[in-house]
Gaussian input, Z-matrix of N, CA and C with variables (Angstrom, degrees):
# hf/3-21g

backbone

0 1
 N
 C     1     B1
 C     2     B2     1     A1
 N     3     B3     2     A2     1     D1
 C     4     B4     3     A3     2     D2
 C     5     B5     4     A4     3     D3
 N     6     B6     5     A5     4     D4
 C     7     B7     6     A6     5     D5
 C     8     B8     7     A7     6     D6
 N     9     B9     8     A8     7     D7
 C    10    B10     9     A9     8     D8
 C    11    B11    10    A10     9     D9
 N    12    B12    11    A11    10    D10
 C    13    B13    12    A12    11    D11
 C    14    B14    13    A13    12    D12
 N    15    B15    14    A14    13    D13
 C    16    B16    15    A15    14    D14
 C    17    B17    16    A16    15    D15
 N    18    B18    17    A17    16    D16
 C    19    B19    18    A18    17    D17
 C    20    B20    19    A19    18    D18
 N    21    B21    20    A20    19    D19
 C    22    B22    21    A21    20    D20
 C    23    B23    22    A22    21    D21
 N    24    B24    23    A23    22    D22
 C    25    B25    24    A24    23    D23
 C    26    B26    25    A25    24    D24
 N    27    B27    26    A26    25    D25
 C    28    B28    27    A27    26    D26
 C    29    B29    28    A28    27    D27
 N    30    B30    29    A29    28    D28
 C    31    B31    30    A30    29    D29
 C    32    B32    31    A31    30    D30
 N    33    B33    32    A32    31    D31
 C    34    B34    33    A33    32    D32
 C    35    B35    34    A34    33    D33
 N    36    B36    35    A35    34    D34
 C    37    B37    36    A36    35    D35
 C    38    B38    37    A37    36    D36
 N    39    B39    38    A38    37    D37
 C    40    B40    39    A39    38    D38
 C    41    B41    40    A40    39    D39
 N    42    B42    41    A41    40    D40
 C    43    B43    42    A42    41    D41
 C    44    B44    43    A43    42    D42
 N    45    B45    44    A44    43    D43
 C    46    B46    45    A45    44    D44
 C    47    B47    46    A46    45    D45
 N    48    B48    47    A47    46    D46
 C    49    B49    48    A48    47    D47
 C    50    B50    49    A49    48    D48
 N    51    B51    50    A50    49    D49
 C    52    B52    51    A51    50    D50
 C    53    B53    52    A52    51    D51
 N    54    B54    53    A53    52    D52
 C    55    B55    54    A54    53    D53
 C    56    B56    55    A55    54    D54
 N    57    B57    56    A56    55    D55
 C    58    B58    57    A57    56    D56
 C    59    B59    58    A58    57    D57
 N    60    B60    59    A59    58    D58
 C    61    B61    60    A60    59    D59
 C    62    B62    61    A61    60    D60
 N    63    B63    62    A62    61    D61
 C    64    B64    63    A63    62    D62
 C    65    B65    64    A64    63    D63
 N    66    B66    65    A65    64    D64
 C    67    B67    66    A66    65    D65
 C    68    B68    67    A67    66    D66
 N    69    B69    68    A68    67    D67
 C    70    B70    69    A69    68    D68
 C    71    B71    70    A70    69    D69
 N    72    B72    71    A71    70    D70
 C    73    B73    72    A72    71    D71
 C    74    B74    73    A73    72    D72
 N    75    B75    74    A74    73    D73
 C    76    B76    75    A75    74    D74
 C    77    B77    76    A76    75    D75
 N    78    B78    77    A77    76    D76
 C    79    B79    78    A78    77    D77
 C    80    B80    79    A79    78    D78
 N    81    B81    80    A80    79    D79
 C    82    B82    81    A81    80    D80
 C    83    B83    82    A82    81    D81
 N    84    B84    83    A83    82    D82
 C    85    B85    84    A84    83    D83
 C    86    B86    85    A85    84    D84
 N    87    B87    86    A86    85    D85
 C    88    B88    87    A87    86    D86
 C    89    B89    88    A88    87    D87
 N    90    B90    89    A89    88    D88
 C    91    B91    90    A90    89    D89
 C    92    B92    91    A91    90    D90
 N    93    B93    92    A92    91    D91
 C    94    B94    93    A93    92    D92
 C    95    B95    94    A94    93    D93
 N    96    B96    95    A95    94    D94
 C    97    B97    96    A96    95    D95
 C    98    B98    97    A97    96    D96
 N    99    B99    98    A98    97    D97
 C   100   B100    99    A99    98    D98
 C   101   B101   100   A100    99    D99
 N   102   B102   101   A101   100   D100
 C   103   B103   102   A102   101   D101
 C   104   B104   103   A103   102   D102
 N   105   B105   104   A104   103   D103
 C   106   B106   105   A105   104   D104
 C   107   B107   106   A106   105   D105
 N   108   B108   107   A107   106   D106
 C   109   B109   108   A108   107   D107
 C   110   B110   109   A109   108   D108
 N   111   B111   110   A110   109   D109
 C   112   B112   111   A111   110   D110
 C   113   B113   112   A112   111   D111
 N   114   B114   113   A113   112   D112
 C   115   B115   114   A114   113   D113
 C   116   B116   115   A115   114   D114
 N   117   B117   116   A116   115   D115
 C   118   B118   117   A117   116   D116
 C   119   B119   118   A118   117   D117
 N   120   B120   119   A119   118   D118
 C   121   B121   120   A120   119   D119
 C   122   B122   121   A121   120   D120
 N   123   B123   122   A122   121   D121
 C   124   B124   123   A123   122   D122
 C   125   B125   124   A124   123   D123
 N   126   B126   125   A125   124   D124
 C   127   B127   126   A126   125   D125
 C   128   B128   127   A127   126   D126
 N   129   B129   128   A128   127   D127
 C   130   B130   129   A129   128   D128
 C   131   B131   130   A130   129   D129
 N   132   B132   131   A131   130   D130
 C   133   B133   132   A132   131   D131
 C   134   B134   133   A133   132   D132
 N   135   B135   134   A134   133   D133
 C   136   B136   135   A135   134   D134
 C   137   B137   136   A136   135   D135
 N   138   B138   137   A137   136   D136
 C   139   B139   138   A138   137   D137
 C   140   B140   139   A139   138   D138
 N   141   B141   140   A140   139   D139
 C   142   B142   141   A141   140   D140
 C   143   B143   142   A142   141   D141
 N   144   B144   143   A143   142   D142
 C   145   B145   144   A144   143   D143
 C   146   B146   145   A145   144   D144
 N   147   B147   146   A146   145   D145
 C   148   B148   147   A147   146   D146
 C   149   B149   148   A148   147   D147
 N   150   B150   149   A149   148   D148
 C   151   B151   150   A150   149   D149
 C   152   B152   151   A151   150   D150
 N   153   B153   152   A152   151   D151
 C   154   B154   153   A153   152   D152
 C   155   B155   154   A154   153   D153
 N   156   B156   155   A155   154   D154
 C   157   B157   156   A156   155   D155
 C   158   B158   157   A157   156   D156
 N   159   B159   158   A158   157   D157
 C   160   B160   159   A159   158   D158
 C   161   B161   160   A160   159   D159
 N   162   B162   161   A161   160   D160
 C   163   B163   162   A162   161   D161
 C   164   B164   163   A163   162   D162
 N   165   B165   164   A164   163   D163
 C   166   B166   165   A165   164   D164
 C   167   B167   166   A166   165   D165
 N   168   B168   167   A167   166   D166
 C   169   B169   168   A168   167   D167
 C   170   B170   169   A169   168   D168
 N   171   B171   170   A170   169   D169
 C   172   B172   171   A171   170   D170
 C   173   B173   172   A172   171   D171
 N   174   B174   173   A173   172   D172
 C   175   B175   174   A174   173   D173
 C   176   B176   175   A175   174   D174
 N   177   B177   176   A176   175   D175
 C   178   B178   177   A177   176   D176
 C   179   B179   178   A178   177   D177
 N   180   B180   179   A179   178   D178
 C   181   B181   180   A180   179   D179
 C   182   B182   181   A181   180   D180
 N   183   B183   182   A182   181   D181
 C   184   B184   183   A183   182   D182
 C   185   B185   184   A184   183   D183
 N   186   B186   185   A185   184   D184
 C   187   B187   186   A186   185   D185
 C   188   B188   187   A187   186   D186
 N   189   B189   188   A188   187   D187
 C   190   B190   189   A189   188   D188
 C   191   B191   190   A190   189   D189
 N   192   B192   191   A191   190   D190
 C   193   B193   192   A192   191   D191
 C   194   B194   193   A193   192   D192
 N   195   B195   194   A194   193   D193
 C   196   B196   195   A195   194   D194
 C   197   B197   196   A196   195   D195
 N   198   B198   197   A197   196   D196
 C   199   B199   198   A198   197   D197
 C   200   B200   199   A199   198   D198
 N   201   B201   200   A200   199   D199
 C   202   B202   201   A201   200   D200
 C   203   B203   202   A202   201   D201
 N   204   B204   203   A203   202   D202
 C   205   B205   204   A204   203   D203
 C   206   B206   205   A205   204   D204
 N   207   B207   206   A206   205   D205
 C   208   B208   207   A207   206   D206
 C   209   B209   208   A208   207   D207
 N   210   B210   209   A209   208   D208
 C   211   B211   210   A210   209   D209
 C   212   B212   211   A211   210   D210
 N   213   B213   212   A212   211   D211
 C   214   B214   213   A213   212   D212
 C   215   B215   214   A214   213   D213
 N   216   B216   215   A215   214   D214
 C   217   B217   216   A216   215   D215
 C   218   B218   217   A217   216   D216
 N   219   B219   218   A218   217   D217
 C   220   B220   219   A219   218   D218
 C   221   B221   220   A220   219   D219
 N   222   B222   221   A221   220   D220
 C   223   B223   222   A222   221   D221
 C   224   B224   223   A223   222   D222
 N   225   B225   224   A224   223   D223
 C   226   B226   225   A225   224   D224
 C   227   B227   226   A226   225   D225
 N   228   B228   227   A227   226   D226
 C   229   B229   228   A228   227   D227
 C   230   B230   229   A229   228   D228
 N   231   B231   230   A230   229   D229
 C   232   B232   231   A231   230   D230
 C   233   B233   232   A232   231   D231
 N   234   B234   233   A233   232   D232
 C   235   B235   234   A234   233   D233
 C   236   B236   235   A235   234   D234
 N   237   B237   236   A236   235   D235
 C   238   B238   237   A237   236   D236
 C   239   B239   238   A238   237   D237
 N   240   B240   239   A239   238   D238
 C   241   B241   240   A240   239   D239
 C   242   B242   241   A241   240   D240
 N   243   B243   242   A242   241   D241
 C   244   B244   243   A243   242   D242
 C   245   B245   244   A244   243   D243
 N   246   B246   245   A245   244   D244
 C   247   B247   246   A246   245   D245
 C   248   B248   247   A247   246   D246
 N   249   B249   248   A248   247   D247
 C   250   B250   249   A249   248   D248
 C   251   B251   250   A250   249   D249
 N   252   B252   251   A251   250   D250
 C   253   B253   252   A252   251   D251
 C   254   B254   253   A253   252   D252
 N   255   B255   254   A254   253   D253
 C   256   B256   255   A255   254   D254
 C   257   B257   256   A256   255   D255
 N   258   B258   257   A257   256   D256
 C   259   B259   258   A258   257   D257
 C   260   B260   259   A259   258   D258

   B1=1.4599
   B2=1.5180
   B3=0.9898
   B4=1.6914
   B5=1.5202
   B6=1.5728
   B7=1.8726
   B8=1.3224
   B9=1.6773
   B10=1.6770
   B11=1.7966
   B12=1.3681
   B13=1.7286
   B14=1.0623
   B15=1.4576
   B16=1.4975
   B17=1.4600
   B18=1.0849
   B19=1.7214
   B20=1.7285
   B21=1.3907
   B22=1.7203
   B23=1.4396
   B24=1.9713
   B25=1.0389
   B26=1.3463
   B27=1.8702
   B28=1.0729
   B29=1.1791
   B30=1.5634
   B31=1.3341
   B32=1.8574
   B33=1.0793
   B34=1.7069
   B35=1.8037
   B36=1.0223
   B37=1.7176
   B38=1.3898
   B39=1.4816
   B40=1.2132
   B41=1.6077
   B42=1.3970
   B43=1.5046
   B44=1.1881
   B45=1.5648
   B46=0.8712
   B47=1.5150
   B48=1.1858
   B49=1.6751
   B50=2.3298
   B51=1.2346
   B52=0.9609
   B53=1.6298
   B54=1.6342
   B55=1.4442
   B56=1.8909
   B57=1.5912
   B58=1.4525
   B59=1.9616
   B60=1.3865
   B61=1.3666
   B62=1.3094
   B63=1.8999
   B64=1.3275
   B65=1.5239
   B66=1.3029
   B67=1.4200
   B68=1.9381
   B69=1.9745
   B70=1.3193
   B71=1.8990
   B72=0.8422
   B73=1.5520
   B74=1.6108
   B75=1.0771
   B76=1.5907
   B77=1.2090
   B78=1.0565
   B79=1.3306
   B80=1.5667
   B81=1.3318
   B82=1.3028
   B83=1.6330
   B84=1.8367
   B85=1.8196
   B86=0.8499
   B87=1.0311
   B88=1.7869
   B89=1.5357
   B90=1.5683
   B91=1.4719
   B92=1.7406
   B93=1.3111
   B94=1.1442
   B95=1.3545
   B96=1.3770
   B97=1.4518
   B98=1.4554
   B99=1.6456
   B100=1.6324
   B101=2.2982
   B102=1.0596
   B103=1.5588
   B104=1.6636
   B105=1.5901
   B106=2.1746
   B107=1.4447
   B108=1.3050
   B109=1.4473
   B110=1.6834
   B111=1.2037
   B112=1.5220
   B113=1.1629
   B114=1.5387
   B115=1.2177
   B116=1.2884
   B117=1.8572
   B118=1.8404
   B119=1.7282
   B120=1.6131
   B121=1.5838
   B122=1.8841
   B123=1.1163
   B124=1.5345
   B125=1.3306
   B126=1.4696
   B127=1.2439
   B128=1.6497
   B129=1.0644
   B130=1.1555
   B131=1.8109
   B132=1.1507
   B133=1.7280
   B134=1.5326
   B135=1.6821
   B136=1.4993
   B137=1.9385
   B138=1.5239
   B139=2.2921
   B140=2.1742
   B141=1.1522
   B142=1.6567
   B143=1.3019
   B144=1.7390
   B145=1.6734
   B146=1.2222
   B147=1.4404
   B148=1.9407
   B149=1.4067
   B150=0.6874
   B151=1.3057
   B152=1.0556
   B153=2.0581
   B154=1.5864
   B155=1.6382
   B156=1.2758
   B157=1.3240
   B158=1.7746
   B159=0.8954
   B160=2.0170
   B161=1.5810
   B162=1.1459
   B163=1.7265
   B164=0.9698
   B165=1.5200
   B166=1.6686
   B167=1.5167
   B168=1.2973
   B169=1.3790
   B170=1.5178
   B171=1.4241
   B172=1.3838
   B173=2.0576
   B174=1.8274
   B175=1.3741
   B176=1.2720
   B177=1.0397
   B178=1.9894
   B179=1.4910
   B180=1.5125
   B181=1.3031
   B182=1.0814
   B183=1.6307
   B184=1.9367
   B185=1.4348
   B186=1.6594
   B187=1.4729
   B188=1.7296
   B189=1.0854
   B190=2.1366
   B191=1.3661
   B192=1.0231
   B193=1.7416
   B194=1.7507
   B195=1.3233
   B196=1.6007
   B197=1.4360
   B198=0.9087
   B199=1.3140
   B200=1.8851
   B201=1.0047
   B202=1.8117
   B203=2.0645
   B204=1.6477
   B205=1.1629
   B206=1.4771
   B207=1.5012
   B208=1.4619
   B209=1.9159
   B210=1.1481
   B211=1.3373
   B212=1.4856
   B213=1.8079
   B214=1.3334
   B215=1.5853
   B216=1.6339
   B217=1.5819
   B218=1.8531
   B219=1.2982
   B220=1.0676
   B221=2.1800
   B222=0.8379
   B223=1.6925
   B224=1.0334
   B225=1.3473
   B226=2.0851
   B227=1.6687
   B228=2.2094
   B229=0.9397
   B230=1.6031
   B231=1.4447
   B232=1.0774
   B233=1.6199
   B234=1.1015
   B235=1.5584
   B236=1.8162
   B237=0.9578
   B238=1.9120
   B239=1.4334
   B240=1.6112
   B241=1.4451
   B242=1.7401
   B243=1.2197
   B244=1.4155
   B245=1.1621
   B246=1.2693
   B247=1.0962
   B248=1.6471
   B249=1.6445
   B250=1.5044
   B251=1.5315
   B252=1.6916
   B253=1.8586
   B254=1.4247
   B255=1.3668
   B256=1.3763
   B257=2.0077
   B258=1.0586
   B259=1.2175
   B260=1.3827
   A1=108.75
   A2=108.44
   A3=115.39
   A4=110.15
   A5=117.13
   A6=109.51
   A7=109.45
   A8=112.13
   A9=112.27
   A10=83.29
   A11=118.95
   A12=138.58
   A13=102.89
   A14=121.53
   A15=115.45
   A16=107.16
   A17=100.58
   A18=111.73
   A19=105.27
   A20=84.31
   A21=91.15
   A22=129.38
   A23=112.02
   A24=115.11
   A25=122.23
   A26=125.56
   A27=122.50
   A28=114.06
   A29=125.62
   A30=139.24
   A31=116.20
   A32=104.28
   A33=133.78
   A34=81.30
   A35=133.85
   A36=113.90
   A37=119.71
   A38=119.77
   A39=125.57
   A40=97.09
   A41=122.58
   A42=113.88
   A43=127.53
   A44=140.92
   A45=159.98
   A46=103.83
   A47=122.84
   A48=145.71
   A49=79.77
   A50=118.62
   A51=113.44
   A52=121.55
   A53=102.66
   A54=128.42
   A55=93.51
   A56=114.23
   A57=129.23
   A58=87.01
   A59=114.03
   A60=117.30
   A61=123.15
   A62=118.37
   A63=116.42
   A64=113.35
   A65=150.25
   A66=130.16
   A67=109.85
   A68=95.05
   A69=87.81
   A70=95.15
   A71=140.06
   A72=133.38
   A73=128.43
   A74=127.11
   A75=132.46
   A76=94.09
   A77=119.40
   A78=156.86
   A79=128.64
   A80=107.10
   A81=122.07
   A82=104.85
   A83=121.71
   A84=114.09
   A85=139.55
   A86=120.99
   A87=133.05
   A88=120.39
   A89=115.16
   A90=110.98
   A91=101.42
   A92=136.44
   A93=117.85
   A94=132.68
   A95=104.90
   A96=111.09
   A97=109.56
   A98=119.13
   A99=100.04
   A100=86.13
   A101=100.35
   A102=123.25
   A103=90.38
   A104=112.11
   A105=103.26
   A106=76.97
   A107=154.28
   A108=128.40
   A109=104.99
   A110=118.12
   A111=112.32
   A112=144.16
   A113=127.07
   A114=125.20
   A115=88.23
   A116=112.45
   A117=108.07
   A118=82.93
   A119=92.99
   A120=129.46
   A121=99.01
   A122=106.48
   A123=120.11
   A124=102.08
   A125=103.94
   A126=112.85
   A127=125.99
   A128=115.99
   A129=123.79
   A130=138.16
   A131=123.24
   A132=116.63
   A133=97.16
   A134=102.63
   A135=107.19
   A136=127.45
   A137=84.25
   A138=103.74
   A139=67.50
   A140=116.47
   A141=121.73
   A142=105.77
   A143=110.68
   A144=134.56
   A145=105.26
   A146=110.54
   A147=118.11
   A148=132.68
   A149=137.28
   A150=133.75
   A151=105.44
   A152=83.35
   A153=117.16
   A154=114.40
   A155=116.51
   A156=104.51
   A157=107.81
   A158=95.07
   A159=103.05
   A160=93.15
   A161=124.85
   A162=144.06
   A163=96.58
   A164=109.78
   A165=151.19
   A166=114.10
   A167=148.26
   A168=139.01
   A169=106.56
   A170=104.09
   A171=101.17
   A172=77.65
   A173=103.02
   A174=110.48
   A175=134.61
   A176=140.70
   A177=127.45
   A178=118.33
   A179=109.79
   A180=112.34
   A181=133.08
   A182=106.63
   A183=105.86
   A184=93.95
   A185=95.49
   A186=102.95
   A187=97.98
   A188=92.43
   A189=99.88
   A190=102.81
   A191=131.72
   A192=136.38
   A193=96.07
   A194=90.64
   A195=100.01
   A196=131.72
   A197=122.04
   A198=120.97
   A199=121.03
   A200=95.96
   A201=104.89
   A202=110.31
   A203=90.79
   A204=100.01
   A205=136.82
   A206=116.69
   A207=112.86
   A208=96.55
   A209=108.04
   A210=95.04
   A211=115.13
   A212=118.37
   A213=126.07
   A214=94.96
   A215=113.54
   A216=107.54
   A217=90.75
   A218=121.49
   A219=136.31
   A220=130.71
   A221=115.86
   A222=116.79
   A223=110.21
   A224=134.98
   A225=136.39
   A226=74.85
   A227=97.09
   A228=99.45
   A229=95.64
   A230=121.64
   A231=135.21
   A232=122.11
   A233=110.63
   A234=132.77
   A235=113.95
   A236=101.34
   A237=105.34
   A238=99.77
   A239=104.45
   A240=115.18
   A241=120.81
   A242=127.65
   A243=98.99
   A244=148.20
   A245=154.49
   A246=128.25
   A247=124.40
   A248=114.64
   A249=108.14
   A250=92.80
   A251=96.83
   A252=102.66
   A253=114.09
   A254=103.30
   A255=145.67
   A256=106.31
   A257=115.35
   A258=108.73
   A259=116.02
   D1=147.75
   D2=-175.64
   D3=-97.40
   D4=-155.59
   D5=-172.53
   D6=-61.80
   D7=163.26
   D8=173.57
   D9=-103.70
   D10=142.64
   D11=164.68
   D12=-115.28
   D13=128.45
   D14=156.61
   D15=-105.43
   D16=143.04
   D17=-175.39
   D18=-139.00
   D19=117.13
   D20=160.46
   D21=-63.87
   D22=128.68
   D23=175.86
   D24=-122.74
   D25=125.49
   D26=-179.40
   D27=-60.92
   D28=159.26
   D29=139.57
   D30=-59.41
   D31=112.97
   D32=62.54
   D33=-140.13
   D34=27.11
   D35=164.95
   D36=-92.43
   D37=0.35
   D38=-166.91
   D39=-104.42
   D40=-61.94
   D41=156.36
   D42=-24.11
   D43=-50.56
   D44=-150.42
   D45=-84.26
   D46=-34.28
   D47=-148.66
   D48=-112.88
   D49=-54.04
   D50=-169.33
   D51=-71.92
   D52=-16.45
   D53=-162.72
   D54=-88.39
   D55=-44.62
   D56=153.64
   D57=112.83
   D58=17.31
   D59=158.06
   D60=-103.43
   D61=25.64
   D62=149.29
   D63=-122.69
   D64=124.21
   D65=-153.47
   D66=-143.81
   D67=16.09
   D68=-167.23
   D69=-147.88
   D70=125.01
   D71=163.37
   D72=-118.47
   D73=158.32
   D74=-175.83
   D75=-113.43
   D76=136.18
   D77=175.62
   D78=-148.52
   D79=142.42
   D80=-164.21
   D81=-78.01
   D82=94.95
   D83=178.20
   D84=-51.14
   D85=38.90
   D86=167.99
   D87=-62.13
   D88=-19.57
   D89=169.48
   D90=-101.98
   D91=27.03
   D92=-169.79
   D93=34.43
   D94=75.33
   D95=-167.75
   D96=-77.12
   D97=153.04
   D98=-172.69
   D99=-153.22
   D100=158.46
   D101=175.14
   D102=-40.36
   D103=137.77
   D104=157.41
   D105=90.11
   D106=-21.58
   D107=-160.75
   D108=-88.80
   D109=133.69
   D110=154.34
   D111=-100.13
   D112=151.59
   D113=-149.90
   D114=-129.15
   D115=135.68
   D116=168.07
   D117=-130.24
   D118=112.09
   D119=161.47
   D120=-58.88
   D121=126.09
   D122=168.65
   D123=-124.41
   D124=122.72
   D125=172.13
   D126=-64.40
   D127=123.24
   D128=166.56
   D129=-108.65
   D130=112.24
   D131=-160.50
   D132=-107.46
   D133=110.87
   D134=-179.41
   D135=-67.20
   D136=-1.13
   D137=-155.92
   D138=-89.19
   D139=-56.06
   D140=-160.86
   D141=-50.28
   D142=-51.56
   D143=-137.86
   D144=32.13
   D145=56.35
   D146=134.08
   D147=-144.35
   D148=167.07
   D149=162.38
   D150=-85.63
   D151=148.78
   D152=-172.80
   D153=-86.93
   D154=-153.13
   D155=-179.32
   D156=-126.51
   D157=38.41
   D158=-167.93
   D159=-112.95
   D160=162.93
   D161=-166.37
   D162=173.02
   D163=126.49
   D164=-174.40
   D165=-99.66
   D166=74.14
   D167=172.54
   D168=-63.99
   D169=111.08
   D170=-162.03
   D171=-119.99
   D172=162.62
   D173=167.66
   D174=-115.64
   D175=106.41
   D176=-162.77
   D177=-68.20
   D178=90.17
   D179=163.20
   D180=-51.47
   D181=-36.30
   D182=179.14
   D183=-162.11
   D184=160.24
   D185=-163.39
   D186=-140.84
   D187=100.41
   D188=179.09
   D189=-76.19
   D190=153.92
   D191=-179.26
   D192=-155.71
   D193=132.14
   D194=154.88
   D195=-65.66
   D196=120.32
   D197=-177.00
   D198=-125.62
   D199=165.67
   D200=-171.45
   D201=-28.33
   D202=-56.02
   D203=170.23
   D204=-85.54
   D205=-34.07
   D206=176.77
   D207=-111.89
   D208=152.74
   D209=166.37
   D210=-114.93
   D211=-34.22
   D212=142.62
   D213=103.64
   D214=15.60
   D215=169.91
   D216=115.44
   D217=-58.08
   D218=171.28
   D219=-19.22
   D220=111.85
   D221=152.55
   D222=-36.74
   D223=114.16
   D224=153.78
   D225=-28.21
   D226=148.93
   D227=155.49
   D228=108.26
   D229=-92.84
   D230=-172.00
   D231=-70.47
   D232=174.77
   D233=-145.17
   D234=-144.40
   D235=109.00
   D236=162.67
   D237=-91.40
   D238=121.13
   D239=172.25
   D240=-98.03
   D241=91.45
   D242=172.85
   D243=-70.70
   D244=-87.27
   D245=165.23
   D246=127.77
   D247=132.19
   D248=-172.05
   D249=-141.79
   D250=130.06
   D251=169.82
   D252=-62.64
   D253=135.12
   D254=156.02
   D255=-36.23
   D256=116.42
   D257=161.19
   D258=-80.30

């Protein structure tokens, strides 16, 4: 397995991810995201401004990156992460 990241996730994207009808996010690659890496989603409720008490061990199946030649919809820079929950 590769690094653990925790990354904060707003509501309603964290439901959505918990519901298992969101399974992919863009994010900006600044941690070098790579396949084997895990991600624990912390919920975050923006109406509260706090975090909740739920955490998502989610896993990165595939990692799209923009690059020189394709950019794939994507910002230079950034990253579509996919991803499968953690039992």
């Amino acid at each position: 397995m590769g690094q653990v990241i925790q990354l904060t996730t707003v509501q309603p994207l964290f439901d959505a991810v918990w519901n298992g009808t969101k399974t992919a996010v863009i994010q900006p690659n600044a941690r070098d995201y790579k396949v084997g890496d895990l991600l624990e989603l912390k919920e975050y409720d923006l109406v509260k401004n706090k975090f909740g008490e739920r955490i998502i061990p989610v896993l990165i199946t595939h990692v799209l990156k923009a690059d020189h030649q394709h950019h794939w919809g994507l910002r230079e820079g950034f990253v579509m992460l996919s991803f499968k929950v953690m039992a």
